[in-house]
C-alpha positions in Angstrom: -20.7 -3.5 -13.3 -21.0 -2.3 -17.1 -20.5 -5.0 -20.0 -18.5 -4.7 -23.1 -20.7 -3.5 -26.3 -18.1 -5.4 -28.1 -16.1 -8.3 -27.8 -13.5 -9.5 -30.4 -12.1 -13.0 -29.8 -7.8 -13.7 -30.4 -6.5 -17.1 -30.3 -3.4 -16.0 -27.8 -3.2 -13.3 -25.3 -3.9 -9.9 -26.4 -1.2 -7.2 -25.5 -2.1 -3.9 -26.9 -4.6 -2.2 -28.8 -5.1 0.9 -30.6 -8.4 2.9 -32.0 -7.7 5.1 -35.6 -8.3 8.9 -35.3 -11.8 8.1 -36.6 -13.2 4.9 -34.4 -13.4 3.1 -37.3 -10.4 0.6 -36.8 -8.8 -1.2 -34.2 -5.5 -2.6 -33.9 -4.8 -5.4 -31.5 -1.4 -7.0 -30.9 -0.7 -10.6 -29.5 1.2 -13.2 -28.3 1.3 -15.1 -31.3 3.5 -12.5 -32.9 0.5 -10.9 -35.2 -1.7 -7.9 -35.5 -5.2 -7.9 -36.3 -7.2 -4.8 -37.5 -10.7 -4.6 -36.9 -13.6 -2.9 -38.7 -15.3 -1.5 -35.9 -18.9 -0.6 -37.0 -19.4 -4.7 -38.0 -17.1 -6.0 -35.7 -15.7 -8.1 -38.0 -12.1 -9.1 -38.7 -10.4 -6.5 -41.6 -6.6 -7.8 -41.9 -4.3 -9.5 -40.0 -0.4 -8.6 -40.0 2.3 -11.2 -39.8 6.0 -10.3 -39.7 7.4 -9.8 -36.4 9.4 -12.6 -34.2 7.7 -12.4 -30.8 5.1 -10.8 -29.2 3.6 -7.3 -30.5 3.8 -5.1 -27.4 2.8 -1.3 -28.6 0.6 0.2 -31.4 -0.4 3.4 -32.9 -1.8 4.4 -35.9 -0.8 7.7 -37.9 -3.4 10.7 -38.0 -4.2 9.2 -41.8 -5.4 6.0 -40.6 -4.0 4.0 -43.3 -0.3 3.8 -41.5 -0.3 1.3 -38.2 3.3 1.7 -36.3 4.1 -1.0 -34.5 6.8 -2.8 -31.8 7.5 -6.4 -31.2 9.8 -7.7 -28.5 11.8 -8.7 -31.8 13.5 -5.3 -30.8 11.7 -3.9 -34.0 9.4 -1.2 -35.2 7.1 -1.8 -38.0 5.4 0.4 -40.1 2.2 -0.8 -41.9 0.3 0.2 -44.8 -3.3 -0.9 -44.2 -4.5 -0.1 -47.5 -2.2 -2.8 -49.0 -1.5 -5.2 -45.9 2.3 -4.8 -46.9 4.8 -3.7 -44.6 6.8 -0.4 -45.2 9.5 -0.5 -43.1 11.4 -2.4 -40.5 13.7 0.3 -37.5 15.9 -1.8 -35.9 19.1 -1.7 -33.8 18.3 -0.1 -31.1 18.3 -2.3 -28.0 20.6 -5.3 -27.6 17.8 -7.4 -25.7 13.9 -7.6 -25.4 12.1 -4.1 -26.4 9.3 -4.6 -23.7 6.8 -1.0 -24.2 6.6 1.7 -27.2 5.0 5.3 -27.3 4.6 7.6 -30.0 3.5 11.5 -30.4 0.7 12.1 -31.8 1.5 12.5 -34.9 3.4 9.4 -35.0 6.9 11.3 -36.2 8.4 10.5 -33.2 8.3 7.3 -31.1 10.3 6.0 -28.1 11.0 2.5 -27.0 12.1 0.8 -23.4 13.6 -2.6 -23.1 15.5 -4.6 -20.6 18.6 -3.7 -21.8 17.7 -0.5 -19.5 17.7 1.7 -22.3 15.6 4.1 -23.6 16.1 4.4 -28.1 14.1 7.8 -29.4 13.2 7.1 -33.3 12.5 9.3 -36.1 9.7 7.1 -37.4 9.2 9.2 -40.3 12.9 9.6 -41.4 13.5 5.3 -40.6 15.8 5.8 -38.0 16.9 6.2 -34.5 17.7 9.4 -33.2 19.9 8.4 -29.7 19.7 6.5 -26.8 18.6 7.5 -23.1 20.6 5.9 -20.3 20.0 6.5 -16.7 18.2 3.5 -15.4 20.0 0.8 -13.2 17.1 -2.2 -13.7 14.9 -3.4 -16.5 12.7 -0.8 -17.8 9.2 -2.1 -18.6 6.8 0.8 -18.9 7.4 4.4 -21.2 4.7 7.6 -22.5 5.7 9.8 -25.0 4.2 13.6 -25.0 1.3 13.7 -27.5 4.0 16.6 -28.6 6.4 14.2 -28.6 9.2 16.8 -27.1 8.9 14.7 -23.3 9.5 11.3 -22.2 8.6 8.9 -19.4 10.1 5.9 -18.6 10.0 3.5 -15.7 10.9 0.0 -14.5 12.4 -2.4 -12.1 14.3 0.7 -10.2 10.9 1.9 -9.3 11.6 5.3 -10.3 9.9 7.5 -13.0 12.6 9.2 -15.3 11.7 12.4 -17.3 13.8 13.2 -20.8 14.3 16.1 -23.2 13.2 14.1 -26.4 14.9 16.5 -28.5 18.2 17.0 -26.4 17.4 13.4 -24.8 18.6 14.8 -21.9 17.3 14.3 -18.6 14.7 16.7 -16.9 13.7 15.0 -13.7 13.4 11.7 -11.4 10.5 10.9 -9.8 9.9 8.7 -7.0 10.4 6.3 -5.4 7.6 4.4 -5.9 7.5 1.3 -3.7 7.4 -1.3 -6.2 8.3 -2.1 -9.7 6.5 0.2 -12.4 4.7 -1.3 -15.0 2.6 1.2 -16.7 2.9 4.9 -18.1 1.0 7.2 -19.5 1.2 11.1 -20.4 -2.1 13.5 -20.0 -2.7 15.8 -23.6 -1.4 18.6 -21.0 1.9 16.7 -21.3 2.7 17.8 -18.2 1.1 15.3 -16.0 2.0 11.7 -16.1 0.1 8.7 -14.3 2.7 5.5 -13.4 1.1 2.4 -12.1 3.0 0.1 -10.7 2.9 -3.8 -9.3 1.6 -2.8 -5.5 -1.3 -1.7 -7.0 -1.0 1.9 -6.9 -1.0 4.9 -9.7 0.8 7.9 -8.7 -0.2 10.8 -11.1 2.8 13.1 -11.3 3.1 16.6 -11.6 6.4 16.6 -13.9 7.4 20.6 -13.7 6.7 20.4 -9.2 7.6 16.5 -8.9 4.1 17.0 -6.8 2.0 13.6 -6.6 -2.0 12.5 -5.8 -2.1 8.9 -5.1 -4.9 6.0 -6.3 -4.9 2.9 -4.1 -7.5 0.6 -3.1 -8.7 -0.3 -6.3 -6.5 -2.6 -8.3 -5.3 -5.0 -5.8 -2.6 -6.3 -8.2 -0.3 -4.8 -10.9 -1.8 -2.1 -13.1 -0.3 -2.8 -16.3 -1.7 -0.5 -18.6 -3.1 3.0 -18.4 -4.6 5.6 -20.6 -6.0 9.2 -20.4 -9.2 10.4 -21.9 -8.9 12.9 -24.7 -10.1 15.9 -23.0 -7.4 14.6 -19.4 -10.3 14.2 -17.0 -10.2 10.2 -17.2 -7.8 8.1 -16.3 -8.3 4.6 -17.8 -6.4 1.4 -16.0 -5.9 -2.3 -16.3 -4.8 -4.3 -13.9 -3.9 -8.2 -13.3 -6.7 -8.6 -11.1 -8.9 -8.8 -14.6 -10.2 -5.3 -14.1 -10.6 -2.2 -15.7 -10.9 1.1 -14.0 -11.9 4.4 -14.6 -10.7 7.5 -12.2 -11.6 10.8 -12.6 -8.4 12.7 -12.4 -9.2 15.7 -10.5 -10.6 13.9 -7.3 -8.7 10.9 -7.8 -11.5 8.9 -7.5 -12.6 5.3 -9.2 -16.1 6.5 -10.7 -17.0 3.4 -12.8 -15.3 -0.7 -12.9 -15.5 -2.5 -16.2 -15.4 -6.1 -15.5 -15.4 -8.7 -18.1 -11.6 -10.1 -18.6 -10.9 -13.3 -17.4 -7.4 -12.6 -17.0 -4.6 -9.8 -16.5 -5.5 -6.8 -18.8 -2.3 -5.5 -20.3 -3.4 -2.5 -22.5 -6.0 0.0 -22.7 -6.9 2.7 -25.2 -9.3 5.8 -25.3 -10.7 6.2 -28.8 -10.5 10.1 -29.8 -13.8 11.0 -29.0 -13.7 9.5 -25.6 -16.7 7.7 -26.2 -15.4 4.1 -26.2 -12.2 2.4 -24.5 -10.8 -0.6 -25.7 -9.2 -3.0 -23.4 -6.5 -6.1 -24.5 -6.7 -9.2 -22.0 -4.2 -12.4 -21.1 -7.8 -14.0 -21.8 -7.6 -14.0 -25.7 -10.0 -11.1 -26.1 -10.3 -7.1 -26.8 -13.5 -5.7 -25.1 -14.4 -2.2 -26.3 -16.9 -0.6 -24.1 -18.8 2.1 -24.9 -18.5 5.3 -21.6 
């Protein structure tokens, strides 16, 4: 068992969290509708971010580390300037009800949003607006990874399949599945070819997306996974699961090589910083643990 170096205290559940390009800030979205940015090296409490209507569900900051994107099941995306505090600009209109899960590229130009409207809405973050709408799902969709390129996406939900998407066409490329129960987590590899799903029987599948060839994780998580993330360099798979826990798996063996156990509750996001040397995990406990690998 390995303890975090780090734990940062929220007074409502913690949804997602995010590291800047340089480890020196973290992001951390909650129930209670704000964001909070950390200074890492003191561990102490930066700004916190108040404008969204409901819970802040996805993060991401811009390669400058002064910009902080962010989505709300307000069915918004927010774009921050951390220098100031203030908030740049508000993209809206693109789902009807709750926008549940947000990826971006890497750069942050791009971004794509799922929501239970069963829609998928692909945003030109930089140009303040949305670009179209993916449709092909028949249930809730509750889980989405964008390409660190940002010309692929995933997307995944109730229908327990995992759809693949042009980003720039927004056509799609190629279903994958079925998986045997709902999916509730996605995340792309930097080959952005591979993508992990996790879903609520427990079970990741990572996915070839060019064969539709699988390898299969099970045994581990013995509840949902909600949230997964790869290392930098692809050869870790981070996951968090609502039996409190967080996992690492090497990706070649499909193996668990190391648990990180110190969440009370269901862990909803996790995050590898850039250099792969620390993850940060967001709990249902009120906390964000960031441990050091």
């Amino acid at each position: 068992m390995t303890t975090p170096t780090l734990s940062l205290g929220h007074r409502n559940a913690a949804y997602s969290v995010a590291f800047s390009r340089d480890a020196q800030l973290l992001a951390s979205g909650c129930l209670d509708k704000t964001i909070t940015v950390w200074d890492l090296p003191s561990g102490k409490q930066r700004l916190q971010l108040r404008g969204h209507s409901e819970a802040v569900c996805g993060l991401a900051f811009f390669p400058d580390g002064v910009t902080l994107l962010s989505a709300s099941l307000d069915k918004t995306l927010r774009l921050w300037d951390l220098e100031s505090g203030k908030l740049k600009s508000t993209l809206a209109g693109g789902h009807q009800v709750y926008l549940t899960c947000m990826d971006a590229s890497a750069d942050c130009r791009l971004a794509a949003s799922g929501s239970h409207d069963k829609s998928v809405v692909v945003w030109d973050v930089a140009g303040g607006q949305q670009l179209g709408e993916l449709k092909g799902h028949s249930d809730l969709i509750t889980a989405i990874a964008m390409s660190p390129d940002g010309k692929v996406i995933a997307s995944g939900g109730h229908d327990v399949l995992v759809r693949i998407w042009d980003a720039e066409k927004r056509q799609p490329l190629k279903e994958l599945g079925p998986h045997t129960a709902a999916i509730q987590s996605l995340a792309f590899a930097p080959d952005g070819t591979t993508v992990a799903a996790g879903d609520d029987d427990g079970v990741i599948r990572i996915w070839d997306t060019k064969t539709g060839d699988f390898t299969e994780i099970r045994g581990g998580h013995q509840r949902t996974v909600k949230s997964l993330s790869f290392s930098p360099d692809g050869t870790l798979l981070a996951s968090g699961g609502a039996d409190t826990t967080v996992r690492i798996h090497d990706v070649a063996t499909a193996r668990e090589v190391r648990s990180l156990q110190g969440h009370r509750n269901s862990v909803y996001d996790v995050a590898f910083a850039a250099d792969g040397k620390q993850l940060a995990s967001a709990g249902f406990d009120r906390t964000v643990h960031v441990w050091s690998l």
